[in-house]
C-alpha positions as CSV (number, residue, x, y, z in Angstrom):
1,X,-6.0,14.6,19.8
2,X,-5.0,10.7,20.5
3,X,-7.2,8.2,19.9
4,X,-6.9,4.4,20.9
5,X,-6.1,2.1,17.5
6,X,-9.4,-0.4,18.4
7,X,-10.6,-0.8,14.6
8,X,-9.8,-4.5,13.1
9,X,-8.5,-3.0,10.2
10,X,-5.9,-0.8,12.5
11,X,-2.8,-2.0,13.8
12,X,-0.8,0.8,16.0
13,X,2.5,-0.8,17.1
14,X,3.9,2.0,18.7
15,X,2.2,4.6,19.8
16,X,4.0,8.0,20.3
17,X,2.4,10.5,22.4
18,X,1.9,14.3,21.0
19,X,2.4,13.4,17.4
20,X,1.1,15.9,15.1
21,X,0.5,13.3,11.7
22,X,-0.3,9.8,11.0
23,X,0.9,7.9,8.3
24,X,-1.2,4.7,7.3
25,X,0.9,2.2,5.7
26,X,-1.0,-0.2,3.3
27,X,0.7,-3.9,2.6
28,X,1.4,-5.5,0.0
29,X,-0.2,-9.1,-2.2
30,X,-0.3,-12.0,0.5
31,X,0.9,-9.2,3.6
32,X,-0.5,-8.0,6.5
33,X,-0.2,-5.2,8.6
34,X,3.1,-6.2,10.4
35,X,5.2,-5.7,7.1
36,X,5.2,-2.1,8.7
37,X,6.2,-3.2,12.3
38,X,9.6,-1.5,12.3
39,X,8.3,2.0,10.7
40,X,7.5,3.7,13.5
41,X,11.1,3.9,14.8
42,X,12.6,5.7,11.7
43,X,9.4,7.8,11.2
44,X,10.2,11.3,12.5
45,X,8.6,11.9,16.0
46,X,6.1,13.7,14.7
47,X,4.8,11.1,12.9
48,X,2.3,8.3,13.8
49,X,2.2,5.3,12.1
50,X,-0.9,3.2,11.3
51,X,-0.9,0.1,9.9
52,X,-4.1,-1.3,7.9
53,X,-4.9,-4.8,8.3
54,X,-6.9,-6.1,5.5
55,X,-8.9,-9.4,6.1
56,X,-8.1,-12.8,5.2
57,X,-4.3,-12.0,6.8
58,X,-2.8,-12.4,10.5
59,X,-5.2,-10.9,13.1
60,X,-8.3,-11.1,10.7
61,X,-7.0,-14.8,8.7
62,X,-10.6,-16.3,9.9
63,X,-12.1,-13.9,7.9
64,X,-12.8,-14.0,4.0
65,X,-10.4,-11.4,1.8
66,X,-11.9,-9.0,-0.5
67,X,-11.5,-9.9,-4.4
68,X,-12.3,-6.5,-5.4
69,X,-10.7,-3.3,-4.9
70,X,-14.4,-1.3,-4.8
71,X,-15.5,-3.3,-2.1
72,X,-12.6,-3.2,-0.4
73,X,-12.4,0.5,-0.5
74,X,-15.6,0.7,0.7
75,X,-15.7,-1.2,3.4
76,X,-12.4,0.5,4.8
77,X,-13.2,4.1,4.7
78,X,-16.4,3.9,6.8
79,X,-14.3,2.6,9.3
80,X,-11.2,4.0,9.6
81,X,-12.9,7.7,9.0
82,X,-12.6,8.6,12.8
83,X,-8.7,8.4,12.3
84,X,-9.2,11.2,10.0
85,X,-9.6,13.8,12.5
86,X,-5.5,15.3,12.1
87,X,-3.4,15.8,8.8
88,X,-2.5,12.1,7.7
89,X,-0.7,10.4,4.8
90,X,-0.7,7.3,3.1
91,X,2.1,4.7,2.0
92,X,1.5,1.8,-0.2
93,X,3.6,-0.5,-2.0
94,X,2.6,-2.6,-5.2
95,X,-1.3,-4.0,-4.7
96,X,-0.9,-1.2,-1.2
97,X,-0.4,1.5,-3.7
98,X,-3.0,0.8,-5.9
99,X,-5.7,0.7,-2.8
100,X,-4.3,3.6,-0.8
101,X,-4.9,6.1,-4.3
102,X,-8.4,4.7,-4.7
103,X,-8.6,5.3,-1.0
104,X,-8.0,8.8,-0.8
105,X,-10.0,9.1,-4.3
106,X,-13.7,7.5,-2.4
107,X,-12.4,9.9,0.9
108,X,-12.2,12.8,-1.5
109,X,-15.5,12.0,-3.4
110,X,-17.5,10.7,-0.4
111,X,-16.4,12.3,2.8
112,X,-14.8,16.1,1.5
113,X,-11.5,15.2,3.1
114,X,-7.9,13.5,1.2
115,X,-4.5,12.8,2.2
116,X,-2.1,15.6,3.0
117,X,0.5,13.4,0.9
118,X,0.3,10.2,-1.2
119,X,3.6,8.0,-1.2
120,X,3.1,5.2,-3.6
121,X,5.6,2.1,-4.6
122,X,6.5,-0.5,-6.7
123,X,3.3,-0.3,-8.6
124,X,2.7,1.3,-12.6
125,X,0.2,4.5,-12.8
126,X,-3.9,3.5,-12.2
127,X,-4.3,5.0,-15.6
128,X,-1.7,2.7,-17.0
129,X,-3.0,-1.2,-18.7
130,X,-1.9,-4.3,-16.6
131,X,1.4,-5.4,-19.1
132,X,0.9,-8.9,-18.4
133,X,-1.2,-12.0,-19.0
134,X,-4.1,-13.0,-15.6
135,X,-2.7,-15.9,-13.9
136,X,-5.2,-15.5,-10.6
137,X,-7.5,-18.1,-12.3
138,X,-4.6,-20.4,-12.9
139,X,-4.4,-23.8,-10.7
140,X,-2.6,-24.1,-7.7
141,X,1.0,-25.2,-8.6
142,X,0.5,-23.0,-12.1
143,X,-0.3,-19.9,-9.8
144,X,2.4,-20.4,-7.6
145,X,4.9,-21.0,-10.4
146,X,4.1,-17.6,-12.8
147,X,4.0,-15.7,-8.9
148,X,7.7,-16.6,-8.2
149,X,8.4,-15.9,-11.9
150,X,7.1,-12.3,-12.1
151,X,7.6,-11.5,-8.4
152,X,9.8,-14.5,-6.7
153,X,8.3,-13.1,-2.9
154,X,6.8,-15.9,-1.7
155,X,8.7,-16.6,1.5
156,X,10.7,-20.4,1.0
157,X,9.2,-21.4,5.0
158,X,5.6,-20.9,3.1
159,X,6.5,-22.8,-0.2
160,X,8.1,-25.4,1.9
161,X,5.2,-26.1,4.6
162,X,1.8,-27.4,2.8
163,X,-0.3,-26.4,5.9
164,X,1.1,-23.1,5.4
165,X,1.0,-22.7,1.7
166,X,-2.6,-24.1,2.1
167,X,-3.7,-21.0,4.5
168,X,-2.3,-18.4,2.3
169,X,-3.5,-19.6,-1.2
170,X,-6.7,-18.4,-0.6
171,X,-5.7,-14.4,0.8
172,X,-2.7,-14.6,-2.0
173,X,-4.9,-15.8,-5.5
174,X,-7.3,-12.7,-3.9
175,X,-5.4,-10.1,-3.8
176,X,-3.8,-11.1,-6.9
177,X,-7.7,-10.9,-8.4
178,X,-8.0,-7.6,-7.0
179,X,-5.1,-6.5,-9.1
180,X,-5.6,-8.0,-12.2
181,X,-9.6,-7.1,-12.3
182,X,-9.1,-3.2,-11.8
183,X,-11.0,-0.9,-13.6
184,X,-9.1,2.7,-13.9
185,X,-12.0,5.3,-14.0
186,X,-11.0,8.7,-14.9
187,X,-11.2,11.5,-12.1
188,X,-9.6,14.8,-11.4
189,X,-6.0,14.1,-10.3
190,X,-5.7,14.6,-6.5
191,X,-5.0,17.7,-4.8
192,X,-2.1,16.4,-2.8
193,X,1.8,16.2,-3.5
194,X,2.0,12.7,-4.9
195,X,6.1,10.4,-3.8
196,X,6.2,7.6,-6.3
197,X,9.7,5.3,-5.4
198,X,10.7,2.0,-7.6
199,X,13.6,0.0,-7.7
200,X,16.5,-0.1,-9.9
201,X,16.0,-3.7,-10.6
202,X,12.5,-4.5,-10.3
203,X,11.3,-6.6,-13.6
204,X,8.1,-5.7,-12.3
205,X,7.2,-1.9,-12.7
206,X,9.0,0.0,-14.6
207,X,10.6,4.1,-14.4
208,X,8.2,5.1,-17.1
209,X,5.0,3.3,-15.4
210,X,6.2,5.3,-12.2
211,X,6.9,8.2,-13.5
212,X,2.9,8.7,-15.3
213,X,2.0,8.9,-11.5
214,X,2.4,12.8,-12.5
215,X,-1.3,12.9,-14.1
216,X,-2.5,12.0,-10.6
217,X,-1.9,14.7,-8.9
218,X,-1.8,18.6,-9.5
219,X,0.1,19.1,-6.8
220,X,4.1,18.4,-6.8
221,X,5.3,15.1,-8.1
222,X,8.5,13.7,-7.1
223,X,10.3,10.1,-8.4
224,X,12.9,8.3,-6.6
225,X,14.6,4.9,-8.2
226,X,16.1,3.0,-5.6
227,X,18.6,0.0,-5.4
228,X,16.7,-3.4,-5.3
229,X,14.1,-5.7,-7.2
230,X,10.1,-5.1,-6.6
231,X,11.0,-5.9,-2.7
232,X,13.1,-2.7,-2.6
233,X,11.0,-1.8,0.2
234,X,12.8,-4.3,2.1
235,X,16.3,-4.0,1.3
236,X,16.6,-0.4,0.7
237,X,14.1,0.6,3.5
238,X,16.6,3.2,5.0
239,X,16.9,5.0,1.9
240,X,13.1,5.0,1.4
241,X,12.6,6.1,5.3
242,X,14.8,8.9,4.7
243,X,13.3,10.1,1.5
244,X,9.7,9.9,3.2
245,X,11.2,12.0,5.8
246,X,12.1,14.5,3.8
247,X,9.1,14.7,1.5
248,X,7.0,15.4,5.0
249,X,9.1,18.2,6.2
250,X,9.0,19.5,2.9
251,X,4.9,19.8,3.0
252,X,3.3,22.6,3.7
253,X,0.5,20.5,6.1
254,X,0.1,22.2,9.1
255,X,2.2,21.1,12.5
């Protein structure tokens, strides 16, 4: 059963009719939802895509961003729940990661139902401490320097237009909070086949960090480095689409 994509924190660019899975894509620091906008066209046709809009971004930028991941989490599932109702899957890179596995941790916990497949990217283990020093608390131009250090992302139109740069600060030093305040609590590792993908060249995360994703899961655990720095994502997307292609096929969720 199809149902209409009406929740703020939903975005459904392209809806494909008799599709038998959805796949809700989680952004990254600073993103919204439209960093998935051309999924759906190298998704298999059985697949859905959903993207989640958090607030403080695009479509919801009047409203204030979450600082912690909890809340956030929270807040989400009880409305997003009704898009539950057929075998789905999650995909999140870096910070997107980090909220998708806490997602289908609350779903799991709370409402008795998880992810059929958890594809996480560009982010270290949960269980794994935060290797480097908090700069969310640092001032403005500080902030902005040690981000384009560790992650050099921040588009140059932003950096370039105040007014912009003064819109995004605030959604940007959040999500950056969120990270760097994350408490890992120990839980049963997820029942679900867990995808964990990095790039070759990210300075960022590290293979090892990716490859502890094992403990998360008791169900199979696959790790794919591809070419590319932390924004892999980007510039090796049709590599990554056809590895999450193959992963789904490969699942034993029923179609």
């Amino acid at each position: 059963m199809m149902i209409a994509a009406t929740s703020a924190w939903v975005t459904h660019p392209r809806p494909k009719p008799g599709t038998r899975l959805r796949l809700f894509g989680f952004p990254y620091a600073g993103c919204g939802a439209s960093v998935y906008r051309n999924w759906p066209l190298a998704l298999p046709a059985y697949v859905d895509l959903f993207s989640i809009q958090f607030p403080g971004r695009e479509s919801r930028l009047k409203e204030k961003p979450h600082e912690c991941i909890p809340s956030l989490v929270n807040a989400m599932a009880q409305d997003i729940l009704p898009y539950f109702d057929v075998p789905f899957v999650f995909f999140g890179h870096s910070m997107g990661a980090l909220i998708a596995f806490e997602l289908a941790r609350y779903l799991r916990r709370v409402h008795g139902v998880s992810p059929v497949h958890l594809f996480v990217s560009g982010h270290r283990a949960p269980h794994l401490p935060n290797p480097f020093p908090r700069m969310h608390h640092l001032p403005d131009d500080l902030f902005l320097q040690e981000m384009q250090n560790r992650y050099a992302g921040i588009p140059a139109v932003i950096l370039q237009d105040a007014e912009l740069l003064r819109l995004f600060m605030p959604t940007l030093r959040a999500d950056i909070k969120m990270i760097e305040t994350y408490i890992h609590v120990d839980d049963r590792p997820l029942d679900c086949p867990i995808s964990a993908f990095g790039g070759l060249e990210d300075a960022v995360v590290s293979e090892y960090e990716l490859a502890a994703w094992q403990l998360q899961t008791h169900a199979p655990f696959s790790l794919r480095m591809l070419p590319g720095d932390h924004f892999f994502v980007q510039t090796s997307q049709p590599l990554l689409m056809k590895a999450i292609a193959h992963d789904l096929a490969n699942n034993s969720f029923a179609v």
